[in-house]
C-alpha positions, 0 to 999 in steps of 0.5 A: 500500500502506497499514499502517494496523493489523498486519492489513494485513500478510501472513505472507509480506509480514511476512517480506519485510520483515523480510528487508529490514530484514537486508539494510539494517541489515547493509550500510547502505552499499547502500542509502545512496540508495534513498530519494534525492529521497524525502521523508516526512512525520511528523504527530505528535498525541503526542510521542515520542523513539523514533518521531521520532528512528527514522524521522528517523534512518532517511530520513537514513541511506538518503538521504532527507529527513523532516518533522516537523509537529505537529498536537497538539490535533488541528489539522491547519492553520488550519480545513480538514479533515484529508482536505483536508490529506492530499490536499496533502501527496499533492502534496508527499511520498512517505509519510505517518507519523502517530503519532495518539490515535484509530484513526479517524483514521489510516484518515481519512488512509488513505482521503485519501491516493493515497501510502503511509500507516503507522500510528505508533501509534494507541490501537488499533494499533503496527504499527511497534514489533511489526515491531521487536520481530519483527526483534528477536526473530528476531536473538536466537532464529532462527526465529520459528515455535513460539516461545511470547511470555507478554505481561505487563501490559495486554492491551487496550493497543495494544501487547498488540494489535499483538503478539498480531496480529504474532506469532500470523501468524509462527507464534508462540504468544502468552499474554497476562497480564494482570487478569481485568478486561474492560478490562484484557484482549484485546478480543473483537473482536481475538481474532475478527479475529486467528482470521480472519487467520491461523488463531491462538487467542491464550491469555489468563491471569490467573495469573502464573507459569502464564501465562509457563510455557516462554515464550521472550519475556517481554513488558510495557509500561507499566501507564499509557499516553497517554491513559490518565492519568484511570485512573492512580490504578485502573490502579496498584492493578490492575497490580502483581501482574503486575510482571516481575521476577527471580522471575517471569522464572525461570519462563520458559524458561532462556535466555527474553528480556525485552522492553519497547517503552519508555519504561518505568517501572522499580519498577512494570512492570519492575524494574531489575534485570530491566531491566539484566539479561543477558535484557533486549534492551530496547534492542536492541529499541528500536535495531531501530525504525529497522532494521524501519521502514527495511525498511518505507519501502524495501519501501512505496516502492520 
């Protein structure tokens, strides 16, 4: 079993789990040694604290052993191909994680691989961070069928992806916000895949205050992400209309949560007093990485 993007998982796989994830953050000291003599390799292209130290933290806390290698600059090793590289580590360890700039790349390895491959994150894909957010979600709202998600920000971004597909397959209504610029919104390609997989239409609205109307998650990123940093100067003129912050969360839903995959830039995409708000779960949301990722590792390897 492979998670290379959100469409390769199930509503009932989702469900499992999530279920999992429960039972794992609940009574940690269970599963202490589900993942003894288990070992996980982490290929990083791009730095981050919160899926290194998620994952790391995680494989400890259930008994096994990770490995962080860099391959920043796309060097893999000395000048062999990155097929020739996966089908080593096939021999060394028990998983994959690769946290990668371009899709293509993570389904390379998928396609090289004869262990379990995640996705860490891709500029098309964060599957890791939308079961986060899903378990998340479900801690503070109960069921996830019905529940309206307003996704504030960049709707083509990786992020805005993996919620659109994640939530819509739980049964969630998901209205993206966002510029009326092609860039900036859903991907058509995604939309069509998204009414393939189960059946969803996501909403999609330039307007603000109509487009979070009755939402109960309010949902930004940052408005520059990696790779990105070339449109940083078009992308700080587009964005600002579309800021979270106390006057547009109040025309959500009363008890609507704000989340925010992090790191945020407090001022631009979110304000601070949003951010430090009773409504903002931030970082329990961020807590929960390595909750939904151990449930993950214990469901692709168990």
């Amino acid at each position: 079993m492979q998670l290379l993007s959100d469409f390769d998982l199930t509503r009932n796989e989702i469900e499992e789990i999530l279920a999992l994830s429960e039972k794992i953050k609940a009574t940690p000291a269970k599963y202490a040694d589900v993942m003894k003599n288990k070992t996980l390799i982490m290929l990083f292209e791009l730095a981050s604290l919160r899926t290194r130290i998620s994952f790391e933290a995680g494989m400890n806390m259930m008994g096994g052993h990770a490995i962080f290698y860099s391959i920043e600059e796309g060097n893999f090793t000395r000048s062999e191909t990155l097929e020739d590289g996966i089908k080593n580590l096939n021999k060394y360890v028990n998983c994959i994680m690769a946290r990668l700039l371009k899709q293509e790349d993570i389904e390379r390895i998928g396609s090289a691989a004869t262990i379990p491959v995640i996705n860490g994150m891709t500029e098309v894909y964060h599957p890791c961070q939308n079961l986060a957010d899903l378990l998340t979600i479900k801690e503070y709202k109960g069921d996830l069928e019905g529940l309206k998600v307003a996704y504030v920000g960049d709707g083509g971004c990786n992020t805005a992806n993996s919620t659109m597909i994640g939530c819509s397959s739980m049964g969630m209504d998901v209205t993206v916000i966002c510029p009326d610029y092609p860039k900036y919104s859903p991907a058509p390609e995604i939309l069509l895949k998204i009414k393939a997989h189960n059946g969803s239409e996501v909403a999609v609205s330039h307007d603000p205050v109509q487009g979070v109307a009755n939402a109960d998650v309010i949902y930004t990123d940052v408005w520059v992400s990696a790779g990105m940093e070339e449109e940083k100067k078009q992308r700080m003129e587009a964005f600002p209309p579309y800021q979270v912050d106390s006057a547009l969360v109040s025309k959500a839903k009363p008890d609507c949560i704000v989340m925010h995959c992090l790191p945020a830039h407090r001022g631009y995409e979110i304000t601070e007093g949003v951010m430090d708000s009773v409504q903002s779960v931030v970082f329990d949301q961020a807590g929960n990485r390595m909750h939904a990722q151990n449930g993950l590792l214990y469901w692709l390897m168990k």
